[in-house]
N, C-alpha and C positions, 0 to 999 in steps of 0.2 A: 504493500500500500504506500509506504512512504516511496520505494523508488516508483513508483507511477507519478505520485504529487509530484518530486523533484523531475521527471524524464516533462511532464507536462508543466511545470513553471520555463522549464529550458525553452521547450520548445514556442511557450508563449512569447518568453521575453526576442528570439529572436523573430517572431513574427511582428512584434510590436517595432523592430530595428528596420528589417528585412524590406517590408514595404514600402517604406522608403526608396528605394531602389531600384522599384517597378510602378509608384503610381504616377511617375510623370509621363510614363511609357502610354498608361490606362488613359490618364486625363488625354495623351494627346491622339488618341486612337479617337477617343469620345469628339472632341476638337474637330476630326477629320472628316469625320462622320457627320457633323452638323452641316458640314459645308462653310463656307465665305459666306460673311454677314454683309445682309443688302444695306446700300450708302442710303441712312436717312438725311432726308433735305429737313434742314430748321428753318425757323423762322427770319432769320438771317440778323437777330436785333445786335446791336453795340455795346454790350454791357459793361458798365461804369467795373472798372477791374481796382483796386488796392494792390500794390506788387511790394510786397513784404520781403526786404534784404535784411538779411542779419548778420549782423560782423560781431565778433568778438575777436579782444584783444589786438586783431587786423586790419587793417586794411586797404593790405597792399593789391588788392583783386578788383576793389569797389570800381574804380574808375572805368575798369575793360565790362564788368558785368552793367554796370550803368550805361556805358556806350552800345554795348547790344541790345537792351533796351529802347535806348531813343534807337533804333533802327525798325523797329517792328513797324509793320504793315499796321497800324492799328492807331486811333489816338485818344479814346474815352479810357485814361487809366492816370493815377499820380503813385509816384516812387516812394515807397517811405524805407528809409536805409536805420535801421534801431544800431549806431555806434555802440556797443558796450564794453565798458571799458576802452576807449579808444582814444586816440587822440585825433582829434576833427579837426581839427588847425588846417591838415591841407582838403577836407575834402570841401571843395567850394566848387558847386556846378550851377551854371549860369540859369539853365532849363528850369520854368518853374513846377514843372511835373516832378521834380527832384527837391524832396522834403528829406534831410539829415534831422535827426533826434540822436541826441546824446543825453541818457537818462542821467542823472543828480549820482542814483549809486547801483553799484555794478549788480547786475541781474542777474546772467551766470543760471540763467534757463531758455530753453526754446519760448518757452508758454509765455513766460515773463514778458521776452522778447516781441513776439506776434502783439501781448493786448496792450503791452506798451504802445505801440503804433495803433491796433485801433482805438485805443483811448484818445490818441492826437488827430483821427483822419480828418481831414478838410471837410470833406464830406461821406455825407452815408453812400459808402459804394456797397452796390448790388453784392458781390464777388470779390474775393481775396485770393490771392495767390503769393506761394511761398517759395521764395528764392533763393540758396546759398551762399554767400561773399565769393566764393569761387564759381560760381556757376555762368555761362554766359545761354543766352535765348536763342532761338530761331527765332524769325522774320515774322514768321509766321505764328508763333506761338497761340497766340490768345485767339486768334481766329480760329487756330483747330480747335480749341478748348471752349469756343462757344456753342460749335455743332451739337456739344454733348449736353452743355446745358439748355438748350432747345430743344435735346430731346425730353427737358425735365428732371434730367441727372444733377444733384445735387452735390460729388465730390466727386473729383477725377485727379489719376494720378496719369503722367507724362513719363516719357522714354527718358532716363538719365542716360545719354553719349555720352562715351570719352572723349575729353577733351586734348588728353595727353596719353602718349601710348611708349613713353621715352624709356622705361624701361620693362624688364620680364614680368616683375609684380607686379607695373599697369596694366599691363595686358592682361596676365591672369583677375587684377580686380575685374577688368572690362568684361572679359568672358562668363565672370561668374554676375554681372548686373547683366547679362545680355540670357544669360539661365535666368534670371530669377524675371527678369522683364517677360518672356515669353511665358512662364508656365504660370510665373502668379500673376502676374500682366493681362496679357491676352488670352491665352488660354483658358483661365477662372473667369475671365470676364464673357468669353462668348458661351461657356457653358451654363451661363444665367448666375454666378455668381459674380464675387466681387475682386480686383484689382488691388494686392495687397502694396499701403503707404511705401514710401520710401524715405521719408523725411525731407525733399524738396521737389518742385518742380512736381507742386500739389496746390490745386484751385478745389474752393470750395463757397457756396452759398456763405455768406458773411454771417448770417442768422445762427446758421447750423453750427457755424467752427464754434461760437459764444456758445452754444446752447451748450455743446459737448464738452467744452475745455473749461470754459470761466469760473467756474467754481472749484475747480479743480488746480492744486499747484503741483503741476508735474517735474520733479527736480532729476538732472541727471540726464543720459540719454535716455528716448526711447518716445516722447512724446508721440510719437505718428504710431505708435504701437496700441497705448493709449487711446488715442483720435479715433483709426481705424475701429477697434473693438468698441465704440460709442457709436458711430456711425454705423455700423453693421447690427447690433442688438435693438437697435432702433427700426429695423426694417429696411434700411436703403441699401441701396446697390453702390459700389466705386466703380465709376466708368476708368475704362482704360484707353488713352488717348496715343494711339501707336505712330501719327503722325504730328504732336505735339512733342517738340525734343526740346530740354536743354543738355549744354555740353557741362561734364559735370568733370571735377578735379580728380584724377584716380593715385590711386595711392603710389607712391613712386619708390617708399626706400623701407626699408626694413623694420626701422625705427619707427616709422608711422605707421606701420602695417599692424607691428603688434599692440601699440596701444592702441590704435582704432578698433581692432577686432574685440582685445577687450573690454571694450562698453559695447561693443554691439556684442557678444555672449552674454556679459552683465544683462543685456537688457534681455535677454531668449528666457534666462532664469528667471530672471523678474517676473515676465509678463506674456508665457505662455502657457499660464493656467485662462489664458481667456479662450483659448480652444475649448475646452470641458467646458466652460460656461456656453461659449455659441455653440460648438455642438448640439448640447441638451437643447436650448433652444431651437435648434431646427429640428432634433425630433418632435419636443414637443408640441410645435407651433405647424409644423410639416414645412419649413423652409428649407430648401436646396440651399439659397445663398448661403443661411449661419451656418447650417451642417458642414458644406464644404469649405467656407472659409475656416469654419472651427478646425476642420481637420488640419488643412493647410496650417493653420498658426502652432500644433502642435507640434508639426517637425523639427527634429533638432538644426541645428547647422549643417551644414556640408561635413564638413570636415568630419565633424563628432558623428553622424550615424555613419560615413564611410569607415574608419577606424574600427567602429565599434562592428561593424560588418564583416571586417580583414581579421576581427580580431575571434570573431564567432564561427567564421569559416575553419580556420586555423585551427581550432580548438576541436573543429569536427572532424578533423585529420585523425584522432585518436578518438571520436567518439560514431561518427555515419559519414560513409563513403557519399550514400545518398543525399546527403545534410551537403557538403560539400560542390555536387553537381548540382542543387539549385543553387546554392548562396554564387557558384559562378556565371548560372542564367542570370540569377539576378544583377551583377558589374552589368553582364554583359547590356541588359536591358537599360543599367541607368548610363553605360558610355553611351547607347545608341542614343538615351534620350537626349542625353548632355551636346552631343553632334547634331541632331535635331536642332536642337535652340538655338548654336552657332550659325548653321549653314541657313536659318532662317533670319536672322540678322547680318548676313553676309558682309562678316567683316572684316577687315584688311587681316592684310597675309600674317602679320605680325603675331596676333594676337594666335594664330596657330603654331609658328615658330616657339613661342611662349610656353605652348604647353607641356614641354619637356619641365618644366620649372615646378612641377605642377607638387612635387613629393617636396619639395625646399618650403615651398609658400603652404603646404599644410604644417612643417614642421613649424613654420613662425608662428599660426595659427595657434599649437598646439603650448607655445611660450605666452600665447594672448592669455590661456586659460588658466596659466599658474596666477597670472594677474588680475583675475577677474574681481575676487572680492576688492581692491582697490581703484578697479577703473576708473569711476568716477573722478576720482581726487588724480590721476595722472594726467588729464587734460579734459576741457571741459567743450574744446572741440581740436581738430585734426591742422596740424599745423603742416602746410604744404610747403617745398621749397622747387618748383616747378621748373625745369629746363628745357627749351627747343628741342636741345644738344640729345643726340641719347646718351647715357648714361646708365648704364650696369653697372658701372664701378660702383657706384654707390650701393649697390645689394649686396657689398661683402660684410 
């Protein structure tokens, strides 16, 4: 009796790991099967935009993500740039669609950040959108992003590009925003769910971000983690906008790689008991959206279920031959998936040369997670030092 309980906790625990490894295979078979979604025509309105930059302690990016900005095909929007921590002295832009706020004392939150600005907006805008210090727009931006609130969609998250591919670690970051774009992007979004946050290069009814965040002081990373799980328990859907791009700063050196990652693992521990919460709810309630976003928000990292995958197979070397010949169907289904999402984002050659790098930039990964209980306090955002030039030298 006991070796049955222990042969079937085994077997559970690596089914809880294992699928992983095959459901983005499932979702995109499901994906395939729907067919290409018909282009709805909007209403074609103008809507008054708020374009929310947040800097801290930088703000050496402000002036190029500003300058893409005034470029946009578009002109119902005003700039609100939250300096925190910063020193304003240089940023003086003549535009008066470009409103700098430098708060009394230092915030040292997302949340903080955002209602700081809309505490000061000029006016009541319709729509908000939230923008990086490193991040630059497409032309187009706000235009693709109004199609969807025509169709009624209240929060839509956008394609984060690489903006720099200068060295092995951009590239693998690139690769793995261009997985997570497609399968929790697009993919969740045409199967009737929802488009999971990213924390920038995120528009939302103005109404709705107050409703879900204002009373709430989210400290630390993860605020879109947060947001989403409010927006989604409430009934609404995140559109996903695949022709709505900004170019976003990718990680370039080793040192930022692993304290970045440790606040985003920080934040997976945190705040991915809101799966079981939307789960339940979409059984309860019979909703596909909470069900499957729930399920989605319970996955581990990449890194952590592939590992623990390598490490379960292994282990079946001495325990079922048979245990072994799935757990290698199953690589084999998430490399096919993982080539999937690449070859659908067709993107430069680079970022495939890259993937030899692929066992180095886990083990960084795997140095984020001895840090995790301190992330917060090692930076409270990602400090970029960004070159034309390429530069590997830097990954030693």
């Amino acid at each position: 009796m006991t070796s049955g309980l222990i042969n079937g906790i085994w077997v559970f625990v690596q089914i809880i790991i294992g699928y992983n490894l095959v459901l983005p295979v499932v979702l995109y078979l499901l994906y395939a099967l729907k067919g290409k979604a018909k282009a709805k025509k909007g209403a074609g309105a103008e809507y008054d935009y708020a374009i929310i930059v947040t800097a801290y302690e930088q703000t050496d990016h402000l002036a190029a993500v500003v300058a893409s900005i005034q470029k946009l095909k578009y002109s119902n929007y005003i700039v609100y740039i939250v300096a925190d921590k910063c020193d304003v002295s240089n940023l003086k832009f003549k535009d008066e669609k470009v409103v700098v706020l430098r708060p009394p004392e230092t915030l040292g939150s997302n949340t903080r950040s955002h209602f700081y600005a809309i505490n000061h907006f000029e006016r009541a805008h319709d729509l908000l959108t939230i923008i990086d210090s490193d991040n630059l727009v497409d032309p187009n931006y706000l235009n693709e992003l109004n199609k969807f609130f025509d169709q009624g969609f209240l929060a839509v998250q956008v394609v984060r590009a690489a903006k720099n591919l200068n060295t092995t670690y951009a590239c693998l970051d690139a690769s793995r925003d261009m997985y997570y774009h497609f399968y929790d992007g697009e993919v969740l979004f045409r199967l009737g769910s929802s488009a999971t946050l990213a924390g920038s290069g995120m528009a939302f009814k103005t109404i709705l971000y107050r409703e879900c965040l204002e009373y709430l002081d989210v400290s630390g990373a993860g605020f879109d983690k947060v947001l989403q799980k409010e927006i989604v328990s409430r009934g609404y859907r995140i559109a996903f906008a695949e022709k709505a791009i900004v170019y976003d700063e990718k990680t370039a050196q080793s040192d930022q790689l692993v304290k970045q990652r440790a606040r985003w693992i920080n934040t997976w521990f945190r705040y991915f008991k809101f799966g079981f919460s939307l789960v339940g709810q979409g059984v309860a309630k019979g909703s596909w959206n909470r069900f499957l976003f729930g399920l989605v928000l319970l996955r581990p990292p990449l890194f952590i279920f592939l590992l623990l995958s390598l490490l379960f197979m292994a282990v079946n070397l001495w325990v079922s031959m048979i245990a072994v010949v799935v757990w290698v169907i199953a690589f084999l289904c998430f490399v096919g998936g993982f080539m999937i999402a690449l070859n659908h984002a067709n993107p430069d050659k680079a970022i495939y040369h890259a993937l030899w790098g692929i066992p180095k930039f886990i083990f960084f990964q795997v140095l984020s997670l001895m840090k995790v209980r301190r992330a917060n306090q090692l930076s409270v955002a990602t400090k970029h030092s960004y070159s034309e030039a390429s530069n590997d030298s830097k990954e030693q």
